[in-house]
C-alpha positions as CSV (number, residue, x, y, z in Angstrom):
1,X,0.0,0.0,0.0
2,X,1.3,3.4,-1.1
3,X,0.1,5.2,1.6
4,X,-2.0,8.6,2.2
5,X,1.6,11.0,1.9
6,X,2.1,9.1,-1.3
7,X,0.8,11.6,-4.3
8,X,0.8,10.1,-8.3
9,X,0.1,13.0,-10.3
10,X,-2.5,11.1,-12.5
11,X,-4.0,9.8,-9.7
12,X,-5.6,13.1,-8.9
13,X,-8.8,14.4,-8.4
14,X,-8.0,18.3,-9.8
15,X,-6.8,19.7,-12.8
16,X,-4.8,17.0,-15.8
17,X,-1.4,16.3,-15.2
18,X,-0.9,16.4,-19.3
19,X,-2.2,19.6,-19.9
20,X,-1.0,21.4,-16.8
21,X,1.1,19.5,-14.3
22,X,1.8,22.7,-12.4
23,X,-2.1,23.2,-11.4
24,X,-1.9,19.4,-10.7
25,X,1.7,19.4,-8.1
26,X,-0.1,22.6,-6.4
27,X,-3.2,21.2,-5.7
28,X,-1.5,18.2,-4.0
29,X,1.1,20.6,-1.7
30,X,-2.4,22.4,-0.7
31,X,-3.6,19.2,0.6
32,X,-0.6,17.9,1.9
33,X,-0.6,21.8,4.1
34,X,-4.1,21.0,5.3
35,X,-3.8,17.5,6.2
36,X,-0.4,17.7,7.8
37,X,-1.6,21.2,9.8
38,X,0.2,20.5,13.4
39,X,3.9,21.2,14.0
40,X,4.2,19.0,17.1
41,X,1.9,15.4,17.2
42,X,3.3,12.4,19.2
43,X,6.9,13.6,18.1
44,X,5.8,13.9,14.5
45,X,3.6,15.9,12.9
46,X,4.3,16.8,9.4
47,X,6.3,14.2,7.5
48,X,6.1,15.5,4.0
49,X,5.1,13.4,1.0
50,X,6.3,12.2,-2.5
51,X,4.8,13.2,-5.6
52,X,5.2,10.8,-8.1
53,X,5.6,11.4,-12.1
54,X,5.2,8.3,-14.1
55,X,6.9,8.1,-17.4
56,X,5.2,10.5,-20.3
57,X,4.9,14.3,-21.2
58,X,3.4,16.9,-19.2
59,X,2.9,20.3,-20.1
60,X,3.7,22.8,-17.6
61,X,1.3,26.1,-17.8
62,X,1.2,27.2,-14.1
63,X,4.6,27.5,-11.4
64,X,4.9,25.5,-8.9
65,X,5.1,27.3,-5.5
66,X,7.0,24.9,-3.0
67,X,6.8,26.4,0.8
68,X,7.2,23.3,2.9
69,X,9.7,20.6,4.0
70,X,10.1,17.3,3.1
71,X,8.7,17.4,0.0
72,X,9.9,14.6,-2.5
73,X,9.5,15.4,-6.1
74,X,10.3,12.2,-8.0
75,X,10.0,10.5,-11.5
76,X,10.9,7.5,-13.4
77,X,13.6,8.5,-15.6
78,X,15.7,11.7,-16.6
79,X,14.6,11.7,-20.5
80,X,17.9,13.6,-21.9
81,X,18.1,14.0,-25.6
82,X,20.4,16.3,-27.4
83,X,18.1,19.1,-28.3
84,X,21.0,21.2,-29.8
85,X,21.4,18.7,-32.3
86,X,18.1,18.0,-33.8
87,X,17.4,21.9,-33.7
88,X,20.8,21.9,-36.0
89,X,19.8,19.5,-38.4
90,X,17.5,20.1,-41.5
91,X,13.9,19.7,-40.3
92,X,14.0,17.0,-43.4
93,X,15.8,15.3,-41.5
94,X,14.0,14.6,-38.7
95,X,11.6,11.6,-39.9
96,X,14.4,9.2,-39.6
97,X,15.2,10.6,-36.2
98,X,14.5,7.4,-33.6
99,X,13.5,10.2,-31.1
100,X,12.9,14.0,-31.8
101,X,11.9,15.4,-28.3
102,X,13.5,14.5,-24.5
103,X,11.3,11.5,-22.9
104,X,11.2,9.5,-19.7
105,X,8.8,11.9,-16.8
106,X,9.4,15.0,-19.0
107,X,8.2,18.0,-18.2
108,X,7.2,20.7,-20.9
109,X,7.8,24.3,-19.1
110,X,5.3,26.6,-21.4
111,X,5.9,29.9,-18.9
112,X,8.8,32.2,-19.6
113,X,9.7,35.6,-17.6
114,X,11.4,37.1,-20.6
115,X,8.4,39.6,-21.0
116,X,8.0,40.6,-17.3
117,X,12.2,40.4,-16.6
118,X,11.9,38.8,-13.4
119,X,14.0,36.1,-13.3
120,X,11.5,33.8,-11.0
121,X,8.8,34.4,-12.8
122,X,10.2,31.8,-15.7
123,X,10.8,28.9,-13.2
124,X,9.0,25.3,-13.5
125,X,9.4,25.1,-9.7
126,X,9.9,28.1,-6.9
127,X,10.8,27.1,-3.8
128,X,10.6,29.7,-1.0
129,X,9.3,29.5,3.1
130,X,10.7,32.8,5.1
131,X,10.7,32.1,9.0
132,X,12.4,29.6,11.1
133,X,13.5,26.5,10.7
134,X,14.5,27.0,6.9
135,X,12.6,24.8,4.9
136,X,14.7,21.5,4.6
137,X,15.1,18.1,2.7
138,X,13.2,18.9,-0.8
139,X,13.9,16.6,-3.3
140,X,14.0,16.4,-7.1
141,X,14.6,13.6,-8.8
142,X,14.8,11.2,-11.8
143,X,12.8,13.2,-14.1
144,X,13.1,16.1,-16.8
145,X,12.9,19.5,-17.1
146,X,12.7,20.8,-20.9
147,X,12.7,24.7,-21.4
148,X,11.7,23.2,-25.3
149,X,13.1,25.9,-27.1
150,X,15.1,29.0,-27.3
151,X,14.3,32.4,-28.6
152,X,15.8,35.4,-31.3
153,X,17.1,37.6,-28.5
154,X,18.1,40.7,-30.8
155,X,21.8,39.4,-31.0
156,X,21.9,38.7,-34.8
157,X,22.0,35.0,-34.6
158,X,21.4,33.1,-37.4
159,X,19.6,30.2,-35.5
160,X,17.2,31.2,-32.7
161,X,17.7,28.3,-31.4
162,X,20.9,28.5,-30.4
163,X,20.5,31.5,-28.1
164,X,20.3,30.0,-25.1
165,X,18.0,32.9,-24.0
166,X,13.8,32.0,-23.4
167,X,13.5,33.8,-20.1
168,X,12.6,29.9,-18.3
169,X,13.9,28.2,-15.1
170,X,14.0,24.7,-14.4
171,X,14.2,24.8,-10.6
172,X,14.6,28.7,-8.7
173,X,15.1,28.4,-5.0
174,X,14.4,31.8,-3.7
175,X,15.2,31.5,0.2
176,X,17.1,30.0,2.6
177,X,17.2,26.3,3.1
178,X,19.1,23.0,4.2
179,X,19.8,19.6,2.8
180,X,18.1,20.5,-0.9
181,X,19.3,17.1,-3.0
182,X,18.9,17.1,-6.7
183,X,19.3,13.5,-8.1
184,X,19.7,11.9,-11.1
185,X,17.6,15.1,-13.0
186,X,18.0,15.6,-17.0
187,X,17.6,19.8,-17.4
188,X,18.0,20.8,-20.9
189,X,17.0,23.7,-22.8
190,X,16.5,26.7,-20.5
191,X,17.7,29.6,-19.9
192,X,18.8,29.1,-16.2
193,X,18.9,25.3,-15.2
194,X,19.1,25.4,-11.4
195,X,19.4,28.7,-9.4
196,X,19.8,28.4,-5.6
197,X,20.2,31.3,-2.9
198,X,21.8,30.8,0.3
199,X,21.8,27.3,0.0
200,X,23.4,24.9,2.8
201,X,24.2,21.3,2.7
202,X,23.0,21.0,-0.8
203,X,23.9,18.1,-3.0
204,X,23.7,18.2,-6.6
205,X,24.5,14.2,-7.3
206,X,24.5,12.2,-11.0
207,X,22.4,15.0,-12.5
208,X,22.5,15.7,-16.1
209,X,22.5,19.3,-16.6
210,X,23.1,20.7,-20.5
211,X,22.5,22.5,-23.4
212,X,21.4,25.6,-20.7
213,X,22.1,28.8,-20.9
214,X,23.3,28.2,-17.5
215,X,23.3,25.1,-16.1
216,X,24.1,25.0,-12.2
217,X,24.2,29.1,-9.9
218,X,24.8,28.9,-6.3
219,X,23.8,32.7,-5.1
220,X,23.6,34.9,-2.5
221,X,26.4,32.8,-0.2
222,X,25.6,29.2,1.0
223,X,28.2,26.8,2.9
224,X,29.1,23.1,3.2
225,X,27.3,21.7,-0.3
226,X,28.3,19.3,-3.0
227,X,28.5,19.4,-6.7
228,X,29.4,15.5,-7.6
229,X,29.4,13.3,-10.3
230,X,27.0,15.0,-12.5
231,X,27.5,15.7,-17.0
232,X,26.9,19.3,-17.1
233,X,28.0,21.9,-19.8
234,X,27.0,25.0,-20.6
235,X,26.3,27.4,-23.5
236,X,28.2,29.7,-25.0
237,X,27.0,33.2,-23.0
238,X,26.8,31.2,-19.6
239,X,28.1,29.1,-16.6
240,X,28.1,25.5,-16.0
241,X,28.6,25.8,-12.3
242,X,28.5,29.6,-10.4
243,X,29.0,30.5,-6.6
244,X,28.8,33.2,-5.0
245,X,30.3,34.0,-1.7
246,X,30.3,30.4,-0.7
247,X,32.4,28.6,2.1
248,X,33.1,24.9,2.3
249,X,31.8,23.8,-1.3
250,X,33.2,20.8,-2.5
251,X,33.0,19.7,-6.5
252,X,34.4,16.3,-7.5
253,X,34.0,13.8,-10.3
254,X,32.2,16.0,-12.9
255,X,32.0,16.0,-16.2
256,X,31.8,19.0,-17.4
257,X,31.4,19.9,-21.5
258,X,32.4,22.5,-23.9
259,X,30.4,25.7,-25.0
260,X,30.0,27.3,-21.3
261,X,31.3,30.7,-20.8
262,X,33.2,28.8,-17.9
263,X,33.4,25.3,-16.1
264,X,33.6,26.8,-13.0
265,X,33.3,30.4,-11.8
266,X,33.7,31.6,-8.4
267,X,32.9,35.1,-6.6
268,X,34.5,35.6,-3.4
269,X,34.8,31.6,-2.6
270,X,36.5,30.6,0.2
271,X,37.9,27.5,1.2
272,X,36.3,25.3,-0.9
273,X,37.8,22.6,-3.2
274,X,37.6,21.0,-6.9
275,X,39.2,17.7,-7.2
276,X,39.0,15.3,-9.5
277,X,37.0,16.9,-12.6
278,X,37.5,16.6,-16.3
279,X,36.9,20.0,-17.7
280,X,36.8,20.5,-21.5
281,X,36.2,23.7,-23.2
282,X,36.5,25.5,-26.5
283,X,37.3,28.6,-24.9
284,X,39.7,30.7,-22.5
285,X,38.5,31.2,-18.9
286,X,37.5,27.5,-18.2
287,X,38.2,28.0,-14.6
288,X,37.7,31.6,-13.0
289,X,37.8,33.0,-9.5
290,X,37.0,36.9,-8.9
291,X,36.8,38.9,-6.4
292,X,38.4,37.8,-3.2
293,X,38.5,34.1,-3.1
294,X,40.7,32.6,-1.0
295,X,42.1,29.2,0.4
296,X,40.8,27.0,-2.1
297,X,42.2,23.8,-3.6
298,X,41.8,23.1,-7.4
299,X,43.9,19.5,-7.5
300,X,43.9,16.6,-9.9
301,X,41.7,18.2,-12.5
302,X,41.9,17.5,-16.1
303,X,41.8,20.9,-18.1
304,X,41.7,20.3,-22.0
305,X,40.8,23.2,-24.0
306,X,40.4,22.7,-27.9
307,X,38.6,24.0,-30.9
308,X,35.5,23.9,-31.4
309,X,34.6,21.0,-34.3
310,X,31.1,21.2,-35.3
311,X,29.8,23.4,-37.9
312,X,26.7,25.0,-36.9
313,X,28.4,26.3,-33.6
314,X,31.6,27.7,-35.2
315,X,30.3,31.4,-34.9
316,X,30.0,31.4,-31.1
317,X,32.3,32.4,-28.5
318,X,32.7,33.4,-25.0
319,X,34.6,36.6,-25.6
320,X,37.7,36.2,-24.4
321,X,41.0,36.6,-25.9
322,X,44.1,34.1,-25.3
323,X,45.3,36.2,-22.7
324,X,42.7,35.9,-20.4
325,X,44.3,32.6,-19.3
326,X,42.4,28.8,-19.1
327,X,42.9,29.4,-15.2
328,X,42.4,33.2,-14.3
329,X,43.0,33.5,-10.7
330,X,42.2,35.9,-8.1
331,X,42.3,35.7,-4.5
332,X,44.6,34.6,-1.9
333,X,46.6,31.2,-0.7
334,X,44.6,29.5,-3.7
335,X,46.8,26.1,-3.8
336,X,46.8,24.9,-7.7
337,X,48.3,21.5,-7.6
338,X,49.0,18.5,-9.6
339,X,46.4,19.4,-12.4
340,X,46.8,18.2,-15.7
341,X,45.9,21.1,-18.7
342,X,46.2,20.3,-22.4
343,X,46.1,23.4,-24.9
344,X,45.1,21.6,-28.5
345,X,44.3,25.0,-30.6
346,X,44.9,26.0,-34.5
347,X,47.9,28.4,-34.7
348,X,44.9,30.5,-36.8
349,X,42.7,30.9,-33.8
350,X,44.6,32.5,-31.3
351,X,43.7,35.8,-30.4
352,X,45.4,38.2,-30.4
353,X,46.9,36.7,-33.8
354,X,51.1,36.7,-32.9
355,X,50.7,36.1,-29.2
356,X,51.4,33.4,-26.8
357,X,47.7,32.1,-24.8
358,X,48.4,31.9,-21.3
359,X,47.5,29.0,-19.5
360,X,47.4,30.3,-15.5
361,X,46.8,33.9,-15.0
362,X,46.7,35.5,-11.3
363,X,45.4,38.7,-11.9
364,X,45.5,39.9,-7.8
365,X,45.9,38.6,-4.5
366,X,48.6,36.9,-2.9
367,X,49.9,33.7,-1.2
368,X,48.7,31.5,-3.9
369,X,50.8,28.2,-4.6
370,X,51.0,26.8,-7.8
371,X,52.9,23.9,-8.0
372,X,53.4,20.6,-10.0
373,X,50.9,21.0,-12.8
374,X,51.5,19.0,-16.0
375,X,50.3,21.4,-19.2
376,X,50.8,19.9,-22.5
377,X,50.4,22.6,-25.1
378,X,49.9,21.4,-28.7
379,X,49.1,22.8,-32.4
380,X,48.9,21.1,-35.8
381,X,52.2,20.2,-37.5
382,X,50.4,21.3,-40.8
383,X,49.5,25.0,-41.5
384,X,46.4,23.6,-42.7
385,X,43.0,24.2,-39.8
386,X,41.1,20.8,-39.4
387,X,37.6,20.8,-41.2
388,X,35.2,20.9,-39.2
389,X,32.3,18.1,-39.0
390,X,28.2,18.3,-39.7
391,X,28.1,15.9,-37.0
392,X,28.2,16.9,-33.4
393,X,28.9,13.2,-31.8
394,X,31.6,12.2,-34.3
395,X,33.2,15.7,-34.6
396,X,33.4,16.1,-31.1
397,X,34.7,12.0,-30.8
398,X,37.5,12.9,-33.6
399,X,38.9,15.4,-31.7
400,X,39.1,14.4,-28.4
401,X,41.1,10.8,-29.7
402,X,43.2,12.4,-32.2
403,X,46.8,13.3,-30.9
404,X,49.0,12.4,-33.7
405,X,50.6,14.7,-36.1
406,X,50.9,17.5,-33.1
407,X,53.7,19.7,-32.5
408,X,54.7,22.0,-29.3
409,X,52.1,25.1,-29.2
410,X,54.5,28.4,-28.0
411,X,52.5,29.3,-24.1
412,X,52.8,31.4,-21.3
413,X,52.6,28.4,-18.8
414,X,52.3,31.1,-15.5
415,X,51.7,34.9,-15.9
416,X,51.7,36.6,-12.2
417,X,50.6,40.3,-12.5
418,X,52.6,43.2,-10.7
419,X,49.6,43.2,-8.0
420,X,49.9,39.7,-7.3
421,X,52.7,39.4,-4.9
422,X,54.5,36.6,-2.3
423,X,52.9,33.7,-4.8
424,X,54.9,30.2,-5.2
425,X,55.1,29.0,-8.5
426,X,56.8,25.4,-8.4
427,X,57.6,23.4,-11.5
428,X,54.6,24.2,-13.8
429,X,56.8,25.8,-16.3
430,X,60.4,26.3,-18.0
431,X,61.9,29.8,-16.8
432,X,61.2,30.8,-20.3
433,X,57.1,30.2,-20.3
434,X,56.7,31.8,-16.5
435,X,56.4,35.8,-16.1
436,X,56.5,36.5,-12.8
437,X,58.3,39.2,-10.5
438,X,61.1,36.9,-9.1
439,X,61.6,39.6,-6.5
440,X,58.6,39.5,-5.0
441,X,57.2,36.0,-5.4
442,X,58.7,32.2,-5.0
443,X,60.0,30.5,-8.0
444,X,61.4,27.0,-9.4
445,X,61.2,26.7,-12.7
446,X,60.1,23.1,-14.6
447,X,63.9,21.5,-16.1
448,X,64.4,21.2,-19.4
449,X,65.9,18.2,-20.7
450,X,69.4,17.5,-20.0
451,X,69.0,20.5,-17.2
């Protein structure tokens, strides 16, 4: 037997889950809030319920307004599809697709906030309970979210679709909270994936999070989360993971794909670590920290940064020049240890055309510790630019496997700016690829061969 705090969402007696599953989840939280009324029964009182979403499509018309705790969300199966792609193909094309749209407990999100500008407005869910204790232990998981398409944003791009702008949120968690978990999710196709404020023990665990404007923004400040084990990536104008003013985050054992703005971007981060990623990117700035962000530990990443392969995306960039660095870097006693960073770029793409990209840049701060990092810096041995592909997969598969016929790309390994003072910078570059003040920071350069 289910049980009475056990909700199926087509297994209800207002509003149809297919036409409006928003009307349908709010409905349920109402009566969940009337039968679960006292705080204190017996040492119990209000448990919370699950809300079931079997397998199938549901349009989304009205927002669901979350305001209590323990309220699990749950579906049978994350439904991610490449969107990107199909919208990329010839519509002629699409008859011999096996599937066109995302599947498994999909939900269609039909409201946007592009023509009011408030950001919340656009969300699929809103979660937000002011007053003490902060509303704890919602969960979300094993279904999809699908923004469904994205929108001419006045920017001149040939393809609407690949704006990555449509005003839509898949999840917007407005206030203060505890132990938030978002599992095994597919988000794709919306403007903002997940944005959390002042979050606290979060865990964001085996999610798949792409083809978002933004996929993953902690706000406001939050402590002691996790961001593990999830495929994420990013579109060209946004970030795959964002904190703000965050203590104690930890993000390991991510996957995290080309086309975002950044991998990782942190604002005034403090003591927080990111271990054990793969990053890939087509861009500089894969890895930023601004403002004052201090004692955190980037260690045992792998950083590859390459050109972008597939033809309908070759127009798009972040923005950023070759200079800006993979790793820009400010803050204090940052340690940056024992990373592996490959640089696999056309000689032709380099901007500014003549110069040497830099690989880690600290911009400000001081104390930082860079030491032991492996970067492998690589162009073609012909004059000639690869061609890039019509297909995404394959294109994308080519040129992560090929390393033959490389030769040694010219980099600035370390460049340490005049207000960035009392740094150690240890064997992650020959004397010849660091720029540093020698006078004012720590240095031992990487030895050449027979050194």
């Amino acid at each position: 037997m289910a049980g009475k705090n056990y909700y199926d969402v087509t297994d209800w007696n207002t509003g149809n889950p297919y036409e409006d599953i928003g009307e349908v989840i709010n409905s349920i939280i109402a009566d969940i809030k009337c039968r679960q009324s006292e705080a204190d029964v017996e040492e119990g009182g209000k448990p919370g319920a699950v809300i079931y979403i079997p397998s199938g499509d549901y349009h989304l018309r009205t927002q669901v307004v979350i305001d209590i705790s323990y309220l699990k969300i749950m579906g049978s199966g994350h439904g991610f599809v490449s969107s990107s792609i199909r919208y990329n193909l010839p519509e002629s094309e699409w008859a011999d697709l096996h599937e066109v749209w995302p599947g498994g407990s999909r939900i269609l999100v039909e409201i946007s906030a592009k023509d009011t500008g408030e950001e919340a407005a656009g969300a699929a869910f809103y979660v937000e309970r002011n007053g003490n204790p902060r509303i704890s232990s919602v969960e979300f998981e094993n279904f999809c979210i699908d923004g469904l398409h994205f929108t001419d944003d006045g920017s001149g791009v040939e393809n609407p679709e690949n704006t990555y702008t449509n005003g839509k949120t898949g999840i917007y968690v407005a206030s203060a909270q505890d132990s938030f978990r978002l599992t095994g999710m597919g988000i794709v196709y919306l403007e903002h994936g997940v944005t959390i404020y002042h979050a606290d023990a979060l865990s964001v665990h085996d999610n798949f999070i792409a083809e978002c404007g933004n996929c993953l923004e902690l706000r406001g400040w939050g402590q002691a989360s996790k961001i593990t084990d999830n495929l994420m990536g990013a579109g060209y104008k946004g970030y795959s993971i964002y904190a703000q003013n965050f203590g104690g985050l930890l993000i390991g054992s991510n996957n995290i794909f080309p086309r975002g703005k950044s991998s990782v971007h942190f604002d005034n981060v403090a003591r927080s670590s990111i271990t054990g990623n793969r990053f890939h990117s087509f861009y500089p700035g894969m890895l930023v920290f601004e403002g004052n962000c201090s004692e955190n530990l980037v260690s045992s990443n792998h950083f590859l940064r390459d050109n972008e392969p597939w033809a309908p995306m070759l127009e798009y960039n972040n923005g950023l020049n070759d200079l800006y660095g993979l790793l820009c870097i400010s803050g204090n006693y940052n340690s940056i240890i024992a990373n592996h960073i490959s640089e696999s770029i056309h000689g032709q793409s380099i901007h500014p055309a003549g110069e040497k990209p830099v690989i880690i840049h600290l911009t400000s701060g001081m104390g930082n510790y860079i030491s032991s990092n492996h970067i492998v810096a690589t162009t073609e041995a012909s004059s000639e630019q690869t061609e890039a592909s019509d297909s995404c997969f394959s294109a994308q598969v080519d040129a992560l496997t090929t390393t033959d016929q490389r030769v040694p790309l010219e980099v600035i390994a370390v460049l340490v700016e005049k207000e960035s003072i009392q740094n150690t910078v240890l064997d992650t570059g020959m004397d010849s690829q660091v720029i540093m003040d020698k006078s004012a920071n720590a240095f031992r350069a990487t030895p050449g061969i027979g050194e």
